[in-house]
PyMOL CGO cylinders between C-alpha atoms (Angstrom):
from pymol import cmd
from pymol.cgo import CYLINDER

trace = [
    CYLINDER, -16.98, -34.92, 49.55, -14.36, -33.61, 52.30, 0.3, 1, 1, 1, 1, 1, 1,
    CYLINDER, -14.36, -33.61, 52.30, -14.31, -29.82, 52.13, 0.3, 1, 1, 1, 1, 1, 1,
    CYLINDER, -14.31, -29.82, 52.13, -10.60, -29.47, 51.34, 0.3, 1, 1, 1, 1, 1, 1,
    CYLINDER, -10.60, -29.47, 51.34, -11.87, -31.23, 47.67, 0.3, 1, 1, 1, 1, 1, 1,
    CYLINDER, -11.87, -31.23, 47.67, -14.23, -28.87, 47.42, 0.3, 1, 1, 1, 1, 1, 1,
    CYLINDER, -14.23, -28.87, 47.42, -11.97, -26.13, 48.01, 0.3, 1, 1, 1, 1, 1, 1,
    CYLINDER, -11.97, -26.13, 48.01, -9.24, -28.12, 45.22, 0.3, 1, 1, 1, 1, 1, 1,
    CYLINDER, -9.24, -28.12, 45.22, -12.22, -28.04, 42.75, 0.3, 1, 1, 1, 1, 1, 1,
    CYLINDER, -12.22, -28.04, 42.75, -13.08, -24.58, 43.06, 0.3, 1, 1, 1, 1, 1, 1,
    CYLINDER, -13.08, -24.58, 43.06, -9.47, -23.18, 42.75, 0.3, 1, 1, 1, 1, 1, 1,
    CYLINDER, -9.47, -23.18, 42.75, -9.38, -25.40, 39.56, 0.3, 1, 1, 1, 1, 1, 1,
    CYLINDER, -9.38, -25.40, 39.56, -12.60, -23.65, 38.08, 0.3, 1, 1, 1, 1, 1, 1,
    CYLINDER, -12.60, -23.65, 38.08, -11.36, -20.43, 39.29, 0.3, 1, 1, 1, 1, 1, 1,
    CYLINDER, -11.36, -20.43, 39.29, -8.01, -21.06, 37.40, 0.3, 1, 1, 1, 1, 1, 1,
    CYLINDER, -8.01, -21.06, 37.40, -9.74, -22.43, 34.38, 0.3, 1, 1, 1, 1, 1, 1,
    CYLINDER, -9.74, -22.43, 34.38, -11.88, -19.08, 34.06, 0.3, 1, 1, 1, 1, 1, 1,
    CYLINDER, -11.88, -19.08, 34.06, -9.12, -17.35, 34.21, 0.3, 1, 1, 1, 1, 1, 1,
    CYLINDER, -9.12, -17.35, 34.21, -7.04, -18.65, 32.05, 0.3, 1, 1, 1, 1, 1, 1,
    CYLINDER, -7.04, -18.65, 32.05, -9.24, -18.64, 29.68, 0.3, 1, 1, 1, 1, 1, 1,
    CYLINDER, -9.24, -18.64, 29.68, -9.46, -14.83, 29.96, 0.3, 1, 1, 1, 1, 1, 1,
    CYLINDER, -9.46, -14.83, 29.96, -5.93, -14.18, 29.58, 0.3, 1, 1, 1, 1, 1, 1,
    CYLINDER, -5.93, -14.18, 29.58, -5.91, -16.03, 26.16, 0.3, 1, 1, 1, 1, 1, 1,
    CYLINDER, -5.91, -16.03, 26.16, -8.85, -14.52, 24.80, 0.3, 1, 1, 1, 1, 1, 1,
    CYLINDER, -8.85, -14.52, 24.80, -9.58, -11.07, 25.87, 0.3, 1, 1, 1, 1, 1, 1,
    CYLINDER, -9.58, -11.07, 25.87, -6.07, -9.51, 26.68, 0.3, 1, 1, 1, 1, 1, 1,
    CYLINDER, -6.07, -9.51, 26.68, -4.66, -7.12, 25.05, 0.3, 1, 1, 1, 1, 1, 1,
    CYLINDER, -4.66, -7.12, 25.05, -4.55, -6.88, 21.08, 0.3, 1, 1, 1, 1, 1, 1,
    CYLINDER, -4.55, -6.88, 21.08, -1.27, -7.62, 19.92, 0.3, 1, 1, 1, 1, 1, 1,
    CYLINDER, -1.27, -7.62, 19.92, 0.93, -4.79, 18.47, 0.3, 1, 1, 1, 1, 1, 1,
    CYLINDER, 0.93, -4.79, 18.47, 0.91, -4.33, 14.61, 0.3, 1, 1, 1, 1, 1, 1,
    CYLINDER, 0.91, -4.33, 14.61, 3.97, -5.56, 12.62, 0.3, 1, 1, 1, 1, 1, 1,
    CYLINDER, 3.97, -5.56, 12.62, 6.34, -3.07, 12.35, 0.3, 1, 1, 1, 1, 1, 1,
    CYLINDER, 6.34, -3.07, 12.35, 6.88, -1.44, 9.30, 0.3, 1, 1, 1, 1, 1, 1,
    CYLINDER, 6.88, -1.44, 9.30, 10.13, -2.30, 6.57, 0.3, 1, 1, 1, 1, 1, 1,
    CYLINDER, 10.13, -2.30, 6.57, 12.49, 0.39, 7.15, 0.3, 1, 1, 1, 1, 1, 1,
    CYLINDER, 12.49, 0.39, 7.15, 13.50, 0.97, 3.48, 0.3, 1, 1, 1, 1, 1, 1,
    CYLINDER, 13.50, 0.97, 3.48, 17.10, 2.62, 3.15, 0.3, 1, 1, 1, 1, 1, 1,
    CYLINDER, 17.10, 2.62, 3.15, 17.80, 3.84, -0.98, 0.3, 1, 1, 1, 1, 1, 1,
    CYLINDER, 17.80, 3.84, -0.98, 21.16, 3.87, -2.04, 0.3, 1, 1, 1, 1, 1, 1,
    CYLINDER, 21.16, 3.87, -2.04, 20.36, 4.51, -5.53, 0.3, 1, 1, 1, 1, 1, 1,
    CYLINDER, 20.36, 4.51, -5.53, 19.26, 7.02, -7.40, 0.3, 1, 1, 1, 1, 1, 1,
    CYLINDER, 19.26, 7.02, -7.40, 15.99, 7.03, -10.23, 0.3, 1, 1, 1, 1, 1, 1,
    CYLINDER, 15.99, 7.03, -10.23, 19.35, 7.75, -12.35, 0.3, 1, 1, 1, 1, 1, 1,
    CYLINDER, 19.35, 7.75, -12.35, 21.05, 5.06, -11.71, 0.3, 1, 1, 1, 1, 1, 1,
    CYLINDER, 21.05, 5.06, -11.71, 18.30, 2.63, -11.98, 0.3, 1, 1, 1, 1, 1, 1,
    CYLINDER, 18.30, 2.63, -11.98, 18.07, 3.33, -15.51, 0.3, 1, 1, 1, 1, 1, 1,
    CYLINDER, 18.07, 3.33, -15.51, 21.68, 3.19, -16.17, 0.3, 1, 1, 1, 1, 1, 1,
    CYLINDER, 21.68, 3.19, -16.17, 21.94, -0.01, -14.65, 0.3, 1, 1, 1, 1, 1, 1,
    CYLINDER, 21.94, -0.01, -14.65, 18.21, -2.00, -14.73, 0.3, 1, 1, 1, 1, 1, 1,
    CYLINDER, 18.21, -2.00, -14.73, 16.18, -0.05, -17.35, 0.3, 1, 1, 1, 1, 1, 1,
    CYLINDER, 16.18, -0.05, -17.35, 18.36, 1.09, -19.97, 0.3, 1, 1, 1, 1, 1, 1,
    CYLINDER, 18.36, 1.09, -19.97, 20.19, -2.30, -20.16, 0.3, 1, 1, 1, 1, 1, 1,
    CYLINDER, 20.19, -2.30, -20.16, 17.53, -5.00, -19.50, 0.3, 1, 1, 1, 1, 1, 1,
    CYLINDER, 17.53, -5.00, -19.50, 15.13, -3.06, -22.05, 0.3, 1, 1, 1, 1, 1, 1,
    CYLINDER, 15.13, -3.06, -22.05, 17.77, -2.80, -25.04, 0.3, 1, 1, 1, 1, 1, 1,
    CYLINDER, 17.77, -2.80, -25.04, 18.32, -6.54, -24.05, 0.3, 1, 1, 1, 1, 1, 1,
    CYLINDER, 18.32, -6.54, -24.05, 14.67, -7.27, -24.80, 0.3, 1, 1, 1, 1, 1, 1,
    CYLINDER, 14.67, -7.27, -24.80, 14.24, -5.06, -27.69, 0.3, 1, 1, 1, 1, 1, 1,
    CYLINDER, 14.24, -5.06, -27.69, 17.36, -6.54, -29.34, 0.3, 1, 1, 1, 1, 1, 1,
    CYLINDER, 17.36, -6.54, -29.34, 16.26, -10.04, -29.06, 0.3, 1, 1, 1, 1, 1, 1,
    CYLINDER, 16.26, -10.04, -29.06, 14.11, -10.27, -32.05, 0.3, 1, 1, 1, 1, 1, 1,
    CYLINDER, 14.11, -10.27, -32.05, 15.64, -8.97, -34.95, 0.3, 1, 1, 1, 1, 1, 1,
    CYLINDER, 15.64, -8.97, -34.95, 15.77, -8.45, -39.00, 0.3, 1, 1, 1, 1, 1, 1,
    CYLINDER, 15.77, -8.45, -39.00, 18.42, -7.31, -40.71, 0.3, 1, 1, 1, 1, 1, 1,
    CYLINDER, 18.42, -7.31, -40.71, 19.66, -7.78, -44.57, 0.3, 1, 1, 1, 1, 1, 1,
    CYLINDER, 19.66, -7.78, -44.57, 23.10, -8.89, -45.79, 0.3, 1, 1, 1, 1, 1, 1,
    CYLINDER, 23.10, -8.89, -45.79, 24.02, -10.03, -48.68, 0.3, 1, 1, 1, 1, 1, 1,
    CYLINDER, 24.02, -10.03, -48.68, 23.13, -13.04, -47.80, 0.3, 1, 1, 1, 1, 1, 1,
    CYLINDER, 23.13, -13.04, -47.80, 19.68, -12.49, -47.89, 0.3, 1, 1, 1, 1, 1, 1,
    CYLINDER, 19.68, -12.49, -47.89, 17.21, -11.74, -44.68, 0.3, 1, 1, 1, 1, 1, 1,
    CYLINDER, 17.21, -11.74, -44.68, 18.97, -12.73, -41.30, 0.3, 1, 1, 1, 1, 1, 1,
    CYLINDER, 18.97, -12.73, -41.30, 16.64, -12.83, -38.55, 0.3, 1, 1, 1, 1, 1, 1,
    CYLINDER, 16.64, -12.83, -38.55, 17.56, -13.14, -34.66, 0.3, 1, 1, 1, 1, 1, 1,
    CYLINDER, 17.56, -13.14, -34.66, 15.75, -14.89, -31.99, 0.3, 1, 1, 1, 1, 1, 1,
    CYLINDER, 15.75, -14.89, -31.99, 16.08, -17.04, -29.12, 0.3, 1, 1, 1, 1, 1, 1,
    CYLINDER, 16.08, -17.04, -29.12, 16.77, -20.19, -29.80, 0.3, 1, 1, 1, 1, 1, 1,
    CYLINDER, 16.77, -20.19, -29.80, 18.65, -22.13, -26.63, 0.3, 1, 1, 1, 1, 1, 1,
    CYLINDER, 18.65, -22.13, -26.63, 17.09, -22.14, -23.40, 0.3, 1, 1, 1, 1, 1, 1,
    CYLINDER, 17.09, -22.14, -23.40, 20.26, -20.17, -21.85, 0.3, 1, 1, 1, 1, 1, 1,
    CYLINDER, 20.26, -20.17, -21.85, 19.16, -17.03, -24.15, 0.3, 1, 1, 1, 1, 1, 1,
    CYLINDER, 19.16, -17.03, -24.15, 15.64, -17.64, -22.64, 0.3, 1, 1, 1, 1, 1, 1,
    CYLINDER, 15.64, -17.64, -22.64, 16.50, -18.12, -19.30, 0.3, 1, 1, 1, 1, 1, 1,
    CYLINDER, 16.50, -18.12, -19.30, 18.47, -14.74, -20.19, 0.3, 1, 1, 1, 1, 1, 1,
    CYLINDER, 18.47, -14.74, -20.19, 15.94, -12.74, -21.33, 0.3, 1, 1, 1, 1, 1, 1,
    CYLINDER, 15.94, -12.74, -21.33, 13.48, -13.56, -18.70, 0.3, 1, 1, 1, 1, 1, 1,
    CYLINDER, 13.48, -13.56, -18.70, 16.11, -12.38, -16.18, 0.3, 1, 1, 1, 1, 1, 1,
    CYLINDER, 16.11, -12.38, -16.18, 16.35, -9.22, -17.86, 0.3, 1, 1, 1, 1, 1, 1,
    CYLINDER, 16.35, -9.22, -17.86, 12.27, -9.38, -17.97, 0.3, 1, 1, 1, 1, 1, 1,
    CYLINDER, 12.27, -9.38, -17.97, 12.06, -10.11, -13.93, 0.3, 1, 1, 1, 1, 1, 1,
    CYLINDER, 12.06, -10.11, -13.93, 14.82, -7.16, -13.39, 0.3, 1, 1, 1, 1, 1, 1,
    CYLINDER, 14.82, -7.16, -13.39, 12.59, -4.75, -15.32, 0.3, 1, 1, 1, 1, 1, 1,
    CYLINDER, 12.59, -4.75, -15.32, 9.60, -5.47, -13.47, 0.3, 1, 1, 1, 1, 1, 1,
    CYLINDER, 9.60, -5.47, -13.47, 11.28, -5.51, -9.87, 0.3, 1, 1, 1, 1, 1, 1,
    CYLINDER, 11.28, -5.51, -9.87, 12.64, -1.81, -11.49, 0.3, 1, 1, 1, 1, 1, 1,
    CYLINDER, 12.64, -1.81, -11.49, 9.15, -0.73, -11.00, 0.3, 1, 1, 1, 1, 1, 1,
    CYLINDER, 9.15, -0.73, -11.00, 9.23, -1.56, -7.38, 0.3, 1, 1, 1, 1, 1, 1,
    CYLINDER, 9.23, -1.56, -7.38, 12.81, -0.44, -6.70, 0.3, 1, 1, 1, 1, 1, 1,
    CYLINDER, 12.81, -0.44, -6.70, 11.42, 3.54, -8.39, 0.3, 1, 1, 1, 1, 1, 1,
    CYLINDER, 11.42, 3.54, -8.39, 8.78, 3.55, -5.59, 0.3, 1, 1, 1, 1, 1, 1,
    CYLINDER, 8.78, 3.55, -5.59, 10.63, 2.75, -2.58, 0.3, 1, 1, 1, 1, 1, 1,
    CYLINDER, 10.63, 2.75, -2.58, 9.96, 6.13, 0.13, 0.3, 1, 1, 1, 1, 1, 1,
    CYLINDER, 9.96, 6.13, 0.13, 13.35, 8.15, 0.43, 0.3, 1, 1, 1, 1, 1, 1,
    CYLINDER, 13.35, 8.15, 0.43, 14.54, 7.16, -3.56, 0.3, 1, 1, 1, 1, 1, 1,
    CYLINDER, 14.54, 7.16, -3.56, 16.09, 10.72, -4.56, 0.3, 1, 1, 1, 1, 1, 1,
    CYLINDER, 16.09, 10.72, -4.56, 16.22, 11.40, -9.09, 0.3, 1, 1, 1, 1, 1, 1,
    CYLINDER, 16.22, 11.40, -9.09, 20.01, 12.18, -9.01, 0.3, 1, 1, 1, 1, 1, 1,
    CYLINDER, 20.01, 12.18, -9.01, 23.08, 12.75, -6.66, 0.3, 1, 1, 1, 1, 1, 1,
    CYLINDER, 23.08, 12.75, -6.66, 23.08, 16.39, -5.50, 0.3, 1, 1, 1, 1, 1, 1,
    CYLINDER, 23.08, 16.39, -5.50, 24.91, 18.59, -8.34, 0.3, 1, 1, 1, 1, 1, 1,
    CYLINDER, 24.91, 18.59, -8.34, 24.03, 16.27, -11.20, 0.3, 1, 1, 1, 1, 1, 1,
    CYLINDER, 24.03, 16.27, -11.20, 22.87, 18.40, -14.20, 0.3, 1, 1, 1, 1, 1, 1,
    CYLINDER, 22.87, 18.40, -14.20, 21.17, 17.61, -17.19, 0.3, 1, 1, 1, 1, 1, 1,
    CYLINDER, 21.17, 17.61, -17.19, 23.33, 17.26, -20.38, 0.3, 1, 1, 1, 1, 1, 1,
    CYLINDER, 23.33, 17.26, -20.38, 20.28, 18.47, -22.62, 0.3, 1, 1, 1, 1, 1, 1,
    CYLINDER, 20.28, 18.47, -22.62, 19.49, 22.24, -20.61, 0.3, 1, 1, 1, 1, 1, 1,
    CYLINDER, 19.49, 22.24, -20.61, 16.45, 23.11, -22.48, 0.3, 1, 1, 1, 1, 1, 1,
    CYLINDER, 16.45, 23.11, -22.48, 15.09, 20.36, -23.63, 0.3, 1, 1, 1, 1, 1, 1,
    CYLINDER, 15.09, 20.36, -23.63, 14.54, 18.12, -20.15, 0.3, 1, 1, 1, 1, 1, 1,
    CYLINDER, 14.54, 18.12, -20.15, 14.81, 19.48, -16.81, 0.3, 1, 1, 1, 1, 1, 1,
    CYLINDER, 14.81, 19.48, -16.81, 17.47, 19.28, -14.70, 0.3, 1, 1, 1, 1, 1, 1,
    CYLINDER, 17.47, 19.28, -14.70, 17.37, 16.79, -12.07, 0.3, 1, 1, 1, 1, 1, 1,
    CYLINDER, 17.37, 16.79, -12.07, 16.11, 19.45, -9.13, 0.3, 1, 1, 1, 1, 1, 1,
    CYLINDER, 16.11, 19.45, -9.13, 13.08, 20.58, -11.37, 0.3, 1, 1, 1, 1, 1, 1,
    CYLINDER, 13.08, 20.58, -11.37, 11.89, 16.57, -11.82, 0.3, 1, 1, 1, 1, 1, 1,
    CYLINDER, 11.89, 16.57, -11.82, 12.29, 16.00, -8.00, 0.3, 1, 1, 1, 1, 1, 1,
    CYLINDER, 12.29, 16.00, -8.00, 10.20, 18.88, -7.42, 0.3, 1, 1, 1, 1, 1, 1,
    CYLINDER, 10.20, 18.88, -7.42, 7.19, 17.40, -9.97, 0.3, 1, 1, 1, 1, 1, 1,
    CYLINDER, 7.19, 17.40, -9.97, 8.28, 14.09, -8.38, 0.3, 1, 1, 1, 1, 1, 1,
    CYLINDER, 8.28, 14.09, -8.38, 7.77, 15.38, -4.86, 0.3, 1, 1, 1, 1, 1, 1,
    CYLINDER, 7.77, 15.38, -4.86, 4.44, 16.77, -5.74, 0.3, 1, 1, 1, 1, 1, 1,
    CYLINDER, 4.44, 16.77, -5.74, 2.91, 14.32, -7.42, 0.3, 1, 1, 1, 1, 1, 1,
    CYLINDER, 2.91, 14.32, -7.42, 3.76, 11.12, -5.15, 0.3, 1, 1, 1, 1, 1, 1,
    CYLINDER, 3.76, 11.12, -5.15, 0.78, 9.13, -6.25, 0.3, 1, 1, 1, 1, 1, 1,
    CYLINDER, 0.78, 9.13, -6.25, 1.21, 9.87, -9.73, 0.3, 1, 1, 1, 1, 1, 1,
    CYLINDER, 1.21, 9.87, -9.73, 4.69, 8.73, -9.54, 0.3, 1, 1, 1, 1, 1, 1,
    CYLINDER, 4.69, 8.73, -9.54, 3.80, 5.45, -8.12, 0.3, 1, 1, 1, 1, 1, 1,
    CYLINDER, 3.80, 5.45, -8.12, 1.09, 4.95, -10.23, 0.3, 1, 1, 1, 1, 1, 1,
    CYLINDER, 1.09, 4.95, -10.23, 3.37, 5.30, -13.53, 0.3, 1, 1, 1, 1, 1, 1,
    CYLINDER, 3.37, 5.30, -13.53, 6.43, 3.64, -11.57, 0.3, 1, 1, 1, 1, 1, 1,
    CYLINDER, 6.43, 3.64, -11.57, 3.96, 0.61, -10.92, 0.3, 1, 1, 1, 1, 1, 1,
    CYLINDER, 3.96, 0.61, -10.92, 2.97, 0.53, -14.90, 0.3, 1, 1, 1, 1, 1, 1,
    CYLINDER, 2.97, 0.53, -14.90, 5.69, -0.57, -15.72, 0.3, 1, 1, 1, 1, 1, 1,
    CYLINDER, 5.69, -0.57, -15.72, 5.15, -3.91, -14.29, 0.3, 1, 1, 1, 1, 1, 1,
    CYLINDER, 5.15, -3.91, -14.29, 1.80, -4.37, -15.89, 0.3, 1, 1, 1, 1, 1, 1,
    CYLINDER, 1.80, -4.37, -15.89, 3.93, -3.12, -19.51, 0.3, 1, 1, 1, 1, 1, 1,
    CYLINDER, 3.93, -3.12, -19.51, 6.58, -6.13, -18.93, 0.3, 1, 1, 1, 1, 1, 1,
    CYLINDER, 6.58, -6.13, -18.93, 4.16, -8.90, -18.12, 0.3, 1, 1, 1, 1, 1, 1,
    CYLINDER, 4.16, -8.90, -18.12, 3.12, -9.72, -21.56, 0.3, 1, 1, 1, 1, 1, 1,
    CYLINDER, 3.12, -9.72, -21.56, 6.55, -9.64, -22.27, 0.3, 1, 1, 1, 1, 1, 1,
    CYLINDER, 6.55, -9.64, -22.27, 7.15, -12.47, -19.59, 0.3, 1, 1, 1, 1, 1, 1,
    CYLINDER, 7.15, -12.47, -19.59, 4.69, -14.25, -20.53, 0.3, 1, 1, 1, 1, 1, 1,
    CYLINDER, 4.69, -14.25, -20.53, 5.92, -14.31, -24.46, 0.3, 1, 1, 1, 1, 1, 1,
    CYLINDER, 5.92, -14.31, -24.46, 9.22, -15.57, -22.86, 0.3, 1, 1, 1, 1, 1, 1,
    CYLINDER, 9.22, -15.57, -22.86, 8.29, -18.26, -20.75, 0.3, 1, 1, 1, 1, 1, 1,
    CYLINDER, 8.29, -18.26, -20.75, 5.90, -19.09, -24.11, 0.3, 1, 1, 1, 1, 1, 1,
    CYLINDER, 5.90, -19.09, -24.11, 8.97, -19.10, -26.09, 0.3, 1, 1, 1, 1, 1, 1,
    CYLINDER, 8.97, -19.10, -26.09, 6.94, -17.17, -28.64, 0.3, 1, 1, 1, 1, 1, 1,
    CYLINDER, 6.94, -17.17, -28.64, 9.29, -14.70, -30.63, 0.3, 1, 1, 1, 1, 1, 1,
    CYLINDER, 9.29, -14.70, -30.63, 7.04, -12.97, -32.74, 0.3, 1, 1, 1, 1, 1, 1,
    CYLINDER, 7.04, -12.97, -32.74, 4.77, -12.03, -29.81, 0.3, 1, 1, 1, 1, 1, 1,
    CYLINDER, 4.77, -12.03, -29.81, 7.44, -11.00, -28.11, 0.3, 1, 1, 1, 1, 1, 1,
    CYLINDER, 7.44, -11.00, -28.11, 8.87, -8.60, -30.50, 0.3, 1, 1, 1, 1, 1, 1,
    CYLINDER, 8.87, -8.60, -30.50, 5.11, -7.86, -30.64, 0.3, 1, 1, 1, 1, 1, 1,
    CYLINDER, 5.11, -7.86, -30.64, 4.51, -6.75, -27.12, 0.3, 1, 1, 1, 1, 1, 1,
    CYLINDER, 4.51, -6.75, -27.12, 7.65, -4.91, -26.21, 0.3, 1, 1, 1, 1, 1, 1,
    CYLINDER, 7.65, -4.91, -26.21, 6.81, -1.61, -27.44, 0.3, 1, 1, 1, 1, 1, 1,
    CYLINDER, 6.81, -1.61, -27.44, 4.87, -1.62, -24.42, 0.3, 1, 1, 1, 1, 1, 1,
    CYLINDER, 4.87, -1.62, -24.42, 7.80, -1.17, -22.21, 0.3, 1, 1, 1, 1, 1, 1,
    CYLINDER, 7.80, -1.17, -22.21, 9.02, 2.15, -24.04, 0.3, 1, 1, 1, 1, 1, 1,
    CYLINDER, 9.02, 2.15, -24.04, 5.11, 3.16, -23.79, 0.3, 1, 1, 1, 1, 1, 1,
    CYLINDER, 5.11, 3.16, -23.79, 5.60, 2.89, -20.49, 0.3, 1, 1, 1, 1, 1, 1,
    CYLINDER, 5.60, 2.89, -20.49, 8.90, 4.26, -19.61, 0.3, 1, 1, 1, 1, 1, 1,
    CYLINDER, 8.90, 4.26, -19.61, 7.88, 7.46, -22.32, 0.3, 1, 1, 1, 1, 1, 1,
    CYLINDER, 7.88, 7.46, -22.32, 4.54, 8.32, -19.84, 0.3, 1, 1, 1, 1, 1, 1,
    CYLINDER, 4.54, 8.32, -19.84, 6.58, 8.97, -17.23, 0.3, 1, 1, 1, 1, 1, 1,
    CYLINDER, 6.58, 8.97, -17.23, 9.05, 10.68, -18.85, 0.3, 1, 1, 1, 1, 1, 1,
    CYLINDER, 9.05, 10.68, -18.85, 6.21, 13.02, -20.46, 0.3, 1, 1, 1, 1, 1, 1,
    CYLINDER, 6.21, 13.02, -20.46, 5.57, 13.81, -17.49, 0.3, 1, 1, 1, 1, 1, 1,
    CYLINDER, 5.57, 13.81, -17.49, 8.36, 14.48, -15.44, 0.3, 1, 1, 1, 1, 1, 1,
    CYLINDER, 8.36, 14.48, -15.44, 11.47, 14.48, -17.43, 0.3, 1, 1, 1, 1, 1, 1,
    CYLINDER, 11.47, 14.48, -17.43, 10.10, 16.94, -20.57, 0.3, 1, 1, 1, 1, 1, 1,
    CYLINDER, 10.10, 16.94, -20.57, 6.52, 17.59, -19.50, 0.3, 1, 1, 1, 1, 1, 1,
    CYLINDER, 6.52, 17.59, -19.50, 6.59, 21.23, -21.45, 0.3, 1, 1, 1, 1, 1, 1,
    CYLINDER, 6.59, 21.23, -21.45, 7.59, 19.06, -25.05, 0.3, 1, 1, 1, 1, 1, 1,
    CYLINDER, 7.59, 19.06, -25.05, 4.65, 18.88, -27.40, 0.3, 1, 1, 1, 1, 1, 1,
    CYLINDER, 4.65, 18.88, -27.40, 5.99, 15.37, -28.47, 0.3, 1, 1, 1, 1, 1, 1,
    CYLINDER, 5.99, 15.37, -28.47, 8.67, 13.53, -27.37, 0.3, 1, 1, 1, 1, 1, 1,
    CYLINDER, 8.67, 13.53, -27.37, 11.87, 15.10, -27.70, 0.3, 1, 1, 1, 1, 1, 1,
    CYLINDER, 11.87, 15.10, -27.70, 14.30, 13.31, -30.90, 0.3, 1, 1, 1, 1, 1, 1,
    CYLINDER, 14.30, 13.31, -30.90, 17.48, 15.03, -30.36, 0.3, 1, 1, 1, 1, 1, 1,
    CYLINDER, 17.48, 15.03, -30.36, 19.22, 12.33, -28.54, 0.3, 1, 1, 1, 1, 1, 1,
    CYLINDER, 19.22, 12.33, -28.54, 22.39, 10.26, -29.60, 0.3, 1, 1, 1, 1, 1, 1,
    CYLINDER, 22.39, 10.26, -29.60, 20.87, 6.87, -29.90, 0.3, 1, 1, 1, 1, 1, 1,
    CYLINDER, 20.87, 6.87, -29.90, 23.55, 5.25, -27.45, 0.3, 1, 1, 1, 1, 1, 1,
    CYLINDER, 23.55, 5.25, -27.45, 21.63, 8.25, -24.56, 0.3, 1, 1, 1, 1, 1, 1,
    CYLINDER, 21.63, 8.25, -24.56, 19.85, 7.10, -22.38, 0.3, 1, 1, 1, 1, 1, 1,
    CYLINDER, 19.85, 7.10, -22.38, 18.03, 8.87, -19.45, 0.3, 1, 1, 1, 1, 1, 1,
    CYLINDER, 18.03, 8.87, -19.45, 20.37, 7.70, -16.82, 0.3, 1, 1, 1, 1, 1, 1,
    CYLINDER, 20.37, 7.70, -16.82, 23.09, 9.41, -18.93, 0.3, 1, 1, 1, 1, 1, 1,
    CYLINDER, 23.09, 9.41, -18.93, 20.30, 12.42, -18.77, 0.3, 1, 1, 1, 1, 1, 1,
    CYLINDER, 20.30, 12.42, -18.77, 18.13, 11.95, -21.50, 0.3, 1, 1, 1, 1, 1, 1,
    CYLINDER, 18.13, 11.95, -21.50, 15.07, 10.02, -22.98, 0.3, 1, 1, 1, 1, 1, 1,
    CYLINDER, 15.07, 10.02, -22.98, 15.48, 5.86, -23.13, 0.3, 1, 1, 1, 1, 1, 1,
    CYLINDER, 15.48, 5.86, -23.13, 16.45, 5.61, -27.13, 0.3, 1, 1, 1, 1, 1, 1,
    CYLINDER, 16.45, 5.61, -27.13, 14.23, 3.81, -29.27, 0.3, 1, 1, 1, 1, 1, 1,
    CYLINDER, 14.23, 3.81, -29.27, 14.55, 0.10, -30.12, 0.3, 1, 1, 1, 1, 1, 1,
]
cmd.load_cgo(trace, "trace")
């Protein structure tokens, strides 16, 4: 072999090595850079527009009432109203999500409570709010957990179980409020207008 091969074969192993070095034992690659989350809306105006609405929309699904007539009961019957209700069940659990997202302020600045006395005003819950992070997530992320029966009685079409399982929602939506809307109430307050809701600054009414 002439010496100018040899040479050719030995910059070729050389260039191999190195190569090889380059792809495995460079530098680790940067981490992914965080989502930059921006809030627009307010814990307020999440209820008023997600919870309060896609709740009563659930609650009100299954229903008895008496007439004349005799017992009337309401339920889902097409799949439209199904497909409807499990939008308003999907929208409920992305809520929880949307409640934990770093930045999301209760109310707009100067927003009072209508009920002085018997919740606190929207400063005093961002202070609790503020302090208790974790907590907040944690009850935030409940209500996902709370809904998912709920789904699951929709895409079962079942409506008994679903009239059965959506008290869990309010169970879930009244923890949080306990503690950060009323926390000094021995019980949950009563003295709303059924048609308040806490976007509208008070407790989610009952179904």
């Amino acid at each position: 072999m002439s010496k100018s091969a040899q040479t050719l074969i030995l910059w070729m192993a050389i260039s191999t090595v190195l190569a090889g070095a380059a792809c495995g034992g460079g530098e680790a690659p940067l981490p992914a850079a965080q989502p930059e989350y921006q809030p627009v809306a307010t814990v307020r105006d999440i209820m008023r527009g997600v919870l309060d609405p896609d709740s009563a929309a659930i609650w009100e699904s299954v229903a008895t009432t008496v007439t004349k007539a005799g017992m009337e009961e309401r339920v889902p019957k097409t799949d439209e109203e199904w497909m409807a209700l499990r939008l308003h069940a999907l929208k409920l659990m992305e809520a929880g999500n949307l409640l934990q997202m770093p930045g999301r302020k209760v109310a707009m600045p100067g927003e009072k409570s209508s009920y002085p006395g018997i919740e606190l005003g929207p400063e005093e819950i961002q202070a609790l709010v503020d302090k208790d992070l974790p907590g907040w997530r944690m009850r935030a992320g409940a209500l996902h957990d709370a809904v998912l029966p709920t789904l699951q009685a929709i895409d079962a079409r079942d409506p008994r179980k679903l009239e059965e399982v959506g008290e869990q929602i309010d169970m879930a939506c009244e923890n949080c409020h306990l503690q950060y809307w009323y926390p000094n109430a021995p019980e949950p307050p009563d003295v709303f207008p059924d048609s308040t809701v806490l976007g509208e600054a008070g407790p989610q009414a009952k179904p």
